[in-house]
C-alpha positions in Angstrom: 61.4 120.4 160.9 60.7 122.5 157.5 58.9 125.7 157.4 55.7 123.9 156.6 55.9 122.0 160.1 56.6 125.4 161.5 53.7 127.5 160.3 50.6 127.2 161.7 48.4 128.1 159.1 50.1 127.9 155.7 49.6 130.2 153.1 48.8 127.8 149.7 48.5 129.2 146.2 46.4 126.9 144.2 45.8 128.4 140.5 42.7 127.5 138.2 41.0 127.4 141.6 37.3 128.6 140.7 36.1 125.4 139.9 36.9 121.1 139.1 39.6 119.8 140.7 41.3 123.4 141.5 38.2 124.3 143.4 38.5 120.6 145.7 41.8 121.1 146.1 41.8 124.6 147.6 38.7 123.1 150.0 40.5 120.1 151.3 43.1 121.7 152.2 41.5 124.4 153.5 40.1 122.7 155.9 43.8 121.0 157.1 44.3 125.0 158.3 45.9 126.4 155.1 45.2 130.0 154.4 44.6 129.5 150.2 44.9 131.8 147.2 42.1 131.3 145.3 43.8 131.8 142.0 41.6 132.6 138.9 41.7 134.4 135.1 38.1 135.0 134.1 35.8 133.4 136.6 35.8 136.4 139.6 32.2 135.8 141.2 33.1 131.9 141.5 36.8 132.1 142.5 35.5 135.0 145.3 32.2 132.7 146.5 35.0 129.3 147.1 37.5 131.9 149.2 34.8 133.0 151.1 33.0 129.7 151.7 36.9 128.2 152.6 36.6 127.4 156.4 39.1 128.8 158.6 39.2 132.9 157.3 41.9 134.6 155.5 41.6 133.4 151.7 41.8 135.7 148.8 41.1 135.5 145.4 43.3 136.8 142.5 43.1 137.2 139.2 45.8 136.3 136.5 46.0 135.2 133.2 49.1 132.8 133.6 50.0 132.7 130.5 51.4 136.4 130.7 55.1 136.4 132.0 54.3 139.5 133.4 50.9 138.8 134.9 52.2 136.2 136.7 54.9 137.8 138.5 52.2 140.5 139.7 49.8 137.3 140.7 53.0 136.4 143.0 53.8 139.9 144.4 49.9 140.3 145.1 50.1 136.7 146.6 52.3 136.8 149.2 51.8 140.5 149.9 48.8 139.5 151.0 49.2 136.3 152.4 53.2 136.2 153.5 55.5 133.7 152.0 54.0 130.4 150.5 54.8 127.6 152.0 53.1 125.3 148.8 52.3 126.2 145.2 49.6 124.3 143.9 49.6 124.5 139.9 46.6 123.2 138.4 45.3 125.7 135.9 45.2 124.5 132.5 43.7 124.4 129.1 42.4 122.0 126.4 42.2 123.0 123.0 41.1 120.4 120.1 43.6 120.9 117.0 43.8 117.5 115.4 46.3 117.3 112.7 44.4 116.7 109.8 41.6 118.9 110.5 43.2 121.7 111.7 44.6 124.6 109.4 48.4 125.5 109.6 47.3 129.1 111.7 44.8 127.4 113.8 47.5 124.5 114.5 50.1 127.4 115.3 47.6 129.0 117.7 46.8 126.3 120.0 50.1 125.4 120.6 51.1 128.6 121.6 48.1 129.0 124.0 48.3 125.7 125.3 52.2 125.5 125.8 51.8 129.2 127.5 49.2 128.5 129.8 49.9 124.4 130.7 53.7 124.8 130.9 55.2 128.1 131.0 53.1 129.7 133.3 53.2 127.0 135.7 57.6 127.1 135.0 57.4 131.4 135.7 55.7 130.2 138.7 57.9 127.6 139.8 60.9 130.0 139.2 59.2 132.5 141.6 58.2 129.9 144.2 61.4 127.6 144.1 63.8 130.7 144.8 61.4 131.4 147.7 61.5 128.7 149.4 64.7 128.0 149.0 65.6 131.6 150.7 62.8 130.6 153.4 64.3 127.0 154.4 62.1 124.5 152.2 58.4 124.1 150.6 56.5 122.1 148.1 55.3 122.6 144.7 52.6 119.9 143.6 51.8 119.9 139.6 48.4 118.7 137.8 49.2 117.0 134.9 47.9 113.6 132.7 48.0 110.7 131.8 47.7 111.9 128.3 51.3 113.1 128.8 51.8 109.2 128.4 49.3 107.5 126.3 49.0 110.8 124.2 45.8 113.1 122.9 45.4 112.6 119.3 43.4 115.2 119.2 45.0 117.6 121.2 48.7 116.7 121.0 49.7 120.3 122.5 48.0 119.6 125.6 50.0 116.1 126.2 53.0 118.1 125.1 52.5 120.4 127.4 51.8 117.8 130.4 55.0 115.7 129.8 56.6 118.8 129.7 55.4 119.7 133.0 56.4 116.2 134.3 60.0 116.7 133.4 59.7 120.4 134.8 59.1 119.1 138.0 61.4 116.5 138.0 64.0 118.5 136.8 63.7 120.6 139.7 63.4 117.8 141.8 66.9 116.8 141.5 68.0 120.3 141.5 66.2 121.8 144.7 65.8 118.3 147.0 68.9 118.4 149.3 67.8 122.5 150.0 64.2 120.7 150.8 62.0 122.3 148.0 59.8 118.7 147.1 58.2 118.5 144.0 55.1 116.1 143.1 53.0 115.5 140.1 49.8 114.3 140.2 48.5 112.6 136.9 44.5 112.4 136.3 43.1 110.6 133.7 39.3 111.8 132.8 37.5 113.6 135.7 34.2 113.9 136.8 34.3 117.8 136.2 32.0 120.6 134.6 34.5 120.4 131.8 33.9 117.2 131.4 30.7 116.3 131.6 29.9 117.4 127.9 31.8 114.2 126.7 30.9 111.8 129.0 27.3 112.3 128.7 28.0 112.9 125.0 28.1 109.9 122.0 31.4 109.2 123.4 30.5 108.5 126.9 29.8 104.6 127.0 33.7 104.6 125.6 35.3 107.0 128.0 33.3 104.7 130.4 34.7 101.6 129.0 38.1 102.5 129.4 37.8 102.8 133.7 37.6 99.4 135.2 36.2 101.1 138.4 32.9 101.7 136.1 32.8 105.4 136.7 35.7 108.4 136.1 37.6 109.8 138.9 35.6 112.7 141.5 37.5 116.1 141.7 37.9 114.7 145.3 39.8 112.2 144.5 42.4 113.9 142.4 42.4 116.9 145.4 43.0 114.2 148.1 46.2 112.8 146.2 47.4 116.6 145.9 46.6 117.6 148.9 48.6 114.3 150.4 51.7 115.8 148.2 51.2 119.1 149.3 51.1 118.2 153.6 51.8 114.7 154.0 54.2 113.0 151.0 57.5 111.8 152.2 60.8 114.0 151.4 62.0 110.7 149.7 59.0 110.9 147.0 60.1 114.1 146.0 60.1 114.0 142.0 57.4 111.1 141.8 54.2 111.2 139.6 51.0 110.0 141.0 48.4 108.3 138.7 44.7 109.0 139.8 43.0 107.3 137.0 41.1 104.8 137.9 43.8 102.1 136.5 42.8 103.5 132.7 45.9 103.7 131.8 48.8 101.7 133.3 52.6 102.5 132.5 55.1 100.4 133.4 
């Protein structure tokens, strides 16, 4: 039995948890009997109205801006001070900057690749660091990762953000192999465009009959969807899939 079986209401951290995917995530699993941190940088009304609407009781939210070394060590202290020790790290939050090559000067290039590999992939590695020695002193847990499938098909015109993806993949595979036989799982799921508020701008945008095009289901994926494949890697994936990456793209964007 691991210390998830054993608790009866896990505590979960799920960052960038305001709104999108972050937001479905932290409700669905919620409402399996997880106690969630409601994880947020800016957005304080909306991360505190999804804890308190969470069913069940005990959720906080708590401000970080993950990108800060330091602030996310006091996110972790604050965390599980609060909540006890976390049986599941959910990392979600992330950012999208456009810098595309060739319209992009050299300091604006140099910015958003230090903001996007900050935020998408060091904050979520400080975090793993904190978590994986964690659970690994408490018997076991799970840390599930939100990345993309432009971490395999590319983003021309926001290459720091597919960096920053495939290097979260190989973070989490990387510890994957390390932490597996001390049963600390890690999962990826990989998204392709989602029906978010973040998103809406394009598809409804000149570019949305394209986006469209490229999803043979005829429609994008729902936040839902994406937070039902996490939340199956946070509670219910199989030791043995420790390390895989799930694609939730609506079959946009096979690999083989």
């Amino acid at each position: 039995m691991s210390p998830l079986d054993s608790l009866s209401r896990p505590a979960v951290l799920v960052t960038g948890a305001s709104r999108g995917i972050g937001r479905a995530i932290a409700e669905q699993i919620a409402r399996r009997g997880c106690r969630v941190a409601v994880h947020y940088q800016r957005q304080r009304a909306a991360a505190e109205a999804v804890a308190a609407a969470l069913p069940g009781g005990g959720h906080r939210a708590f401000a970080a801006d993950l990108a800060s070394p330091d602030a996310v060590a006091r996110l972790w202290d604050e965390v599980t001070a609060e909540l006890g020790p976390l049986a599941v790290l959910v990392n979600n939050a992330g950012i999208y900057q456009f810098h595309p090559l060739a319209a992009t000067e050299y300091a604006g290039w140099q910015q958003a690749w230090r903001a996007t590999l900050d935020t998408n992939l060091l904050g979520p590695a400080n975090l793993c660091h904190l978590a994986g020695n964690a659970m690994l002193a408490a018997g076991g847990g799970r840390v599930v990762s939100i990345s993309s499938r432009g971490a395999f098909r590319g983003e021309p015109e926001a290459p720091a953000y597919a960096a920053s993806k495939a290097g979260l993949n190989a973070l989490s595979q990387s510890l994957a192999r390390a932490l597996a036989a001390q049963g600390v799982y890690f999962y990826v799921v990989a998204p392709g465009w989602v029906a978010t508020d973040m998103a809406n701008s394009h598809l409804e945008g000149p570019e949305g009959a394209e986006i469209l095009a490229q999803h043979p289901l005829g429609r994008v994926a729902s936040p839902e969807e994406v937070a039902a494949a996490a939340v199956f890697c946070a509670l219910d994936a199989p030791p043995a899939m420790t390390g895989s990456i799930l694609d939730v793209n609506g079959a946009s964007y096979l690999r083989t």
